[in-house]
N, C-alpha and C positions, 0 to 999 in steps of 0.2 A: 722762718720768714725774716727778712730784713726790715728793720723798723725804723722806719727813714720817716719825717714827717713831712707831708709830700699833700696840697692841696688836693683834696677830690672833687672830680668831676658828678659832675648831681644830673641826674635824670629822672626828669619830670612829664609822666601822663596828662595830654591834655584833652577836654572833648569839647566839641560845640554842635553838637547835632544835639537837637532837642527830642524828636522823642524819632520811632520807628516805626514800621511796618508790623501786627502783629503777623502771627502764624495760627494759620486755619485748620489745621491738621489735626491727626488724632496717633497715639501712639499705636502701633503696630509692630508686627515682626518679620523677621527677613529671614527667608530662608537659604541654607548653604548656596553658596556659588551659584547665584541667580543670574548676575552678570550687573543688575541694578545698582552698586553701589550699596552705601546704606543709609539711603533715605534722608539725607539731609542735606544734598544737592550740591556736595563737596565733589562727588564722585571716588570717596574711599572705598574699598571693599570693607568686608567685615571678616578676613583670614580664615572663611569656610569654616563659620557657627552661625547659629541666629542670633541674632540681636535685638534687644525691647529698646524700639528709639522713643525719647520724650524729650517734648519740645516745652520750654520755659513760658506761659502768660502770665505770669503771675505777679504779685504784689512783694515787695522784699521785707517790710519790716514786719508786716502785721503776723504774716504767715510763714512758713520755711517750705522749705522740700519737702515733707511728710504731706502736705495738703496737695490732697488731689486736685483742689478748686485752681492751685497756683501752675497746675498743666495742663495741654490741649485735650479734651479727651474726658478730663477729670480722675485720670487714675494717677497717683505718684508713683516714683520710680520705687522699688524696694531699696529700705534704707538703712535693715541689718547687714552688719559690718560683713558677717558670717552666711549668708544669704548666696546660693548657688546662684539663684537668679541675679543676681546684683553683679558678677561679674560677665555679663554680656549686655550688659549696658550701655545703652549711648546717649547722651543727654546732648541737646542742640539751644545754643540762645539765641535768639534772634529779634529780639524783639524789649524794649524798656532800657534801663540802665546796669541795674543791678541784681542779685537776686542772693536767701542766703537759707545755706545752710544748718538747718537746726537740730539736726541727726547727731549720735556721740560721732561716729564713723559712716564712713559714705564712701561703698565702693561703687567702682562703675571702671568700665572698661574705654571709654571714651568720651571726651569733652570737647563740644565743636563750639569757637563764636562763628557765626553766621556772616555770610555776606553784605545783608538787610539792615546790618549794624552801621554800615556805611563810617564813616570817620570818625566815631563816637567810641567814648571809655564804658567799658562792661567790665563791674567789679562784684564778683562772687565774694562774699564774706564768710567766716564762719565767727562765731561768738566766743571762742575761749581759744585761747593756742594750745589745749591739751588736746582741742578735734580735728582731725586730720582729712584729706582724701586717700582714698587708698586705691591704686589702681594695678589692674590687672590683665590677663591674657591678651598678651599683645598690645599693651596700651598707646594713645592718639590721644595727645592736642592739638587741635588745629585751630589757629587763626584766619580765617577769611575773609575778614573786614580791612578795610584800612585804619583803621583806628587802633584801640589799646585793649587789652583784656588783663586782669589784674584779679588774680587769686591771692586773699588774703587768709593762706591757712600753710599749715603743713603737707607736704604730700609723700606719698610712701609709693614705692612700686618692687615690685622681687625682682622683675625681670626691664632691660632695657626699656625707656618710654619714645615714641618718637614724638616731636616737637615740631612742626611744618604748619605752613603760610604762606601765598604766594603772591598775595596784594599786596605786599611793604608793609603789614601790621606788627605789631609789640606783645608780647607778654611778656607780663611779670610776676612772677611767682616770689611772692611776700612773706617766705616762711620757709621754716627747715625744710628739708630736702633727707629721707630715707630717715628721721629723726628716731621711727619708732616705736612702739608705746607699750605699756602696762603687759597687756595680753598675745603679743604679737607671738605666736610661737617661734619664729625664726627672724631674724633680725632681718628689715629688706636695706637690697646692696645693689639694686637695680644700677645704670646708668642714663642718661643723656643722649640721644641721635638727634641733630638740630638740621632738616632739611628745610626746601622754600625761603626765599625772597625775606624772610618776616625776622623781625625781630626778638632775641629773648633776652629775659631779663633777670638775673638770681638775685635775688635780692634781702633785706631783713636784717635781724641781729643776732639771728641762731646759725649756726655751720649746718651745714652739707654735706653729708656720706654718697657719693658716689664713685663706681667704681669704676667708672670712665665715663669721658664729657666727647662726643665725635660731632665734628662740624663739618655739614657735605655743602653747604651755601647757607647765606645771610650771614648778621650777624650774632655773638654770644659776648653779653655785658656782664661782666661782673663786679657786684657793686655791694657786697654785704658790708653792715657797719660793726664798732667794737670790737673788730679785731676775731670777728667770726672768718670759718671757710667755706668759699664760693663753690673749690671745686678740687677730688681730687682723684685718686689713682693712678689712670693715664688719658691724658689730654692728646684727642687725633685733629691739627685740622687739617680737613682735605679739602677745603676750597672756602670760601668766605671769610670770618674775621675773629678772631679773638680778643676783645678791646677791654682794658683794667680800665673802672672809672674809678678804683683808687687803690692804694697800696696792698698786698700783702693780702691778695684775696686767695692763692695759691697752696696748697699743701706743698710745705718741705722736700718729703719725698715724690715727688707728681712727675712723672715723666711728660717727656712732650715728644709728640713725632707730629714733624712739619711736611704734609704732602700735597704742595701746592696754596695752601694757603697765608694767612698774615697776622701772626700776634704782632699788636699791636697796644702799648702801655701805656699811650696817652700821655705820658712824663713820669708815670708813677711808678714803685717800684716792688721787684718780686723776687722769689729763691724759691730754685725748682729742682726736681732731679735732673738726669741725662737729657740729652736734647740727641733727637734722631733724626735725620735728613732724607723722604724718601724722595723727594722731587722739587724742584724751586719752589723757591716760597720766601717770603720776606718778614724781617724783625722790623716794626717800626718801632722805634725810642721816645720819641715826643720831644727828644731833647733838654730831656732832664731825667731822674731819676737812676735806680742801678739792678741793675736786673743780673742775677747769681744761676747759672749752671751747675749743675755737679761734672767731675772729670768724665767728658763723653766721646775721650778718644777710642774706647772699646766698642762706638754704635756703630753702625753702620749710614754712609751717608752717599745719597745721588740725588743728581741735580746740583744747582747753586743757592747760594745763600745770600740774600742781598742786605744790606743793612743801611736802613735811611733813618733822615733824622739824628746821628749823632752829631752831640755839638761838645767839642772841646779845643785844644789849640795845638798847634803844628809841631808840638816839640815830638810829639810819639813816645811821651812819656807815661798818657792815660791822664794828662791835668783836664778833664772832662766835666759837664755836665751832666751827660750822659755817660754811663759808664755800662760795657755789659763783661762778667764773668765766666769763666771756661776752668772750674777747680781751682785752684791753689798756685799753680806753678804752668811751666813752660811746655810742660808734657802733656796736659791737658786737653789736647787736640794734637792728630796727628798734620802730618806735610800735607799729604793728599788735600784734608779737612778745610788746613788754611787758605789751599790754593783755591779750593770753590766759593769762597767767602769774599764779599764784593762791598766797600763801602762807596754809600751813591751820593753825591754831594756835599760830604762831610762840613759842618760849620767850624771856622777854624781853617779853613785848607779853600783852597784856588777849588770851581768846581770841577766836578770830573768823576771820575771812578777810581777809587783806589782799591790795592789789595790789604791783606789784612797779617796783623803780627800779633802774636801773642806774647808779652810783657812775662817776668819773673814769675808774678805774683798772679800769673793767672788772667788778667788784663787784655782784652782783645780792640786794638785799636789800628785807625789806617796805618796804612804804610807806603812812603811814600816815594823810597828810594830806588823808583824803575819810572818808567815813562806814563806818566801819568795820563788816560784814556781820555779824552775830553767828552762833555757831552754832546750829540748831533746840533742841539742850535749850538753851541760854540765852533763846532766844525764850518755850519754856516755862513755862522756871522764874519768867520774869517776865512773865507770862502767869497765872500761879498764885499770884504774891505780889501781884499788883494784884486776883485774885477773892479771894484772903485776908481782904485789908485793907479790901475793899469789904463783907466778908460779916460783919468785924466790926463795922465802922460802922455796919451795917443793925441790927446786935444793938444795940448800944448804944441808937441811936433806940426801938427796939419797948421798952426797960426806959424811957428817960425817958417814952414815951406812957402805960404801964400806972400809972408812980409816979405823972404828973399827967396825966390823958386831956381835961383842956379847954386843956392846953399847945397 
């Protein structure tokens, strides 16, 4: 990682709804491919099993999970870790603020906040960082509030989680990521699928094992503190955002394939593996910080590459603000590579569109020695100062013909 010290951007949950709507309901179960969803009026399927859904009334501090008084219905969800039944689990909250887990381990196969939450912070706790969630077949978070939801524990999964919201809501998940524990027979290696409008959030002061972070829309914040990791393997985004709220949240080796979508560093900075190109998609810089590639002229790359937000000065030397790296040397990227590489109003430079050069050392900065593309309002605007000027001209003529009309 590059260890630059580099202001971080802080992202803070707020709520002001005071309380909600409860839920009337009682836990039941669904049967294969009924067509209903799974009963918590998100309209997920449940991937043809049954599922025990349980809905949250309950009280957070006095009582935990285990009390059946704290669910609609009165039954709690099974709460051994080891529990077949615990992996067709769907737990829904809809209703209070908070609620907490008092279980060692807590499987369950899905966790929904509710719609009913309306613009409000729902924060699940667990009481020790050694207790984790552990999620399984097929696992679902969904956010469907506008508001925040805020897991403060560990969570583990073996197999990919999907991550979807489609109100503009938040999670944040406040704890390591595939951490672990004592008995786990096989280490989970799960990854990340970030679908829906909603936002997520990694967060904490423990690193993250995952073995891929995939963004189809919204966005994905990573914000771990101490020098902990946010995210690694291999990073896909294919549509939405990847945004550092501060340095060196990134594994070393972590590849990226950019297919349509926008990392995005705020100013902060990172060191990655290979960067792979499969369709436009744009690097924003913040206009500071330096962000490291490994040599990724062996990837393969289609589409363009846009890069906004750099700021440094016209020599084309790399005296930058913003700096971003391609290996070591000049080999680093091939012709082809450079030719699809677009800087979009560079600070430091007239604006415009420029192309792109790689430096000695590795260094990818505009370039400016071809006919600089302008932007369409500069096309415009001079566009409209040459009808200007020509409309005054026109005036002028028509007063000398009327002063002397055999002129």
């Amino acid at each position: 990682m590059v260890r630059t010290s580099i202001a971080s951007r802080l992202f803070h949950a707020t709520a002001h709804l005071a309380a909600c709507v409860a839920l009337a309901c009682t836990p039941f179960t669904l049967l294969a491919n009924n067509g209903n969803g799974n009963g918590n009026g998100n309209g997920n399927g449940n991937n043809g099993s049954s599922s025990n859904v349980y809905n949250w009334v309950g009280s957070p501090w006095y009582n935990g999970w285990s009390q059946g008084s704290n669910w609609a219905g009165g039954t709690a969800p099974p709460s051994q870790y080891d529990d077949p039944a615990a992996a067709n689990t769907i737990m829904n909250f809809g209703t209070g603020t908070s609620s907490f887990n008092d279980g060692w381990i807590h499987t369950q196969k899905e966790i929904h906040f509710l719609d009913s939450l309306g613009n409000s912070t729902y924060t699940i706790n667990n009481n020790s960082s050694v207790k984790i969630f552990k999620f399984t077949n097929a696992p679902v978070i969904s956010v469907d509030h506008t508001g925040t939801a805020i897991i403060n524990s560990g969570v583990d999964f073996q197999e990919n989680i999907l991550i979807t919201g489609n109100n503009g809501g938040t999670l944040n998940i406040n704890g390591a990521i595939n951490k672990g524990w004592q008995w786990e027979p096989v280490a989970p290696t799960g990854g990340i699928t970030k679908e829906g409008n909603s936002t997520l959030i990694l967060s904490g002061s423990e690193s993250n094992k995952l073995n891929s972070l995939t963004i189809e829309n919204g966005t994905v914040v990573l914000n771990k503190t101490g020098g902990a990791t946010a995210a690694s393997g291999n990073i896909s985004i294919n549509g939405g955002t990847l945004l550092l709220a501060s340095s060196n949240q990134i594994a070393d080796n972590t590849t990226m394939n950019l297919n349509g979508g926008t990392f995005a560093t705020a100013g902060n900075s990172e060191r990655l593996g290979t960067l792979t190109l499969s369709s436009s998609s744009t690097i924003d810089l913040g206009q500071s910080g330096t962000v490291n590639f490994a040599d990724s002229s062996g990837t393969s790359w289609s589409g363009s590459l846009v890069i906004t937000n750099w700021s440094g000065d016209s020599s084309g030397e790399g005296n930058g603000f913003s700096q971003i790296y391609f290996g070591t040397d000049a080999s680093s990227l091939t012709a082809d590579q450079l030719n699809s590489i677009t800087f979009v109003n560079p600070d430091g430079y007239s604006p415009g569109i420029y192309g792109a050069k790689l430096l000695d050392n590795g260094q990818l900065v505009p370039f400016s020695s071809f006919s600089v593309i302008p932007e369409p309002s500069t096309v415009m605007g001079g566009i409209l100062m040459t009808l200007g000027a020509a409309f005054l001209g026109w005036r002028q003529w028509r007063k000398s013909r009327v002063a002397d009309p055999h002129s």
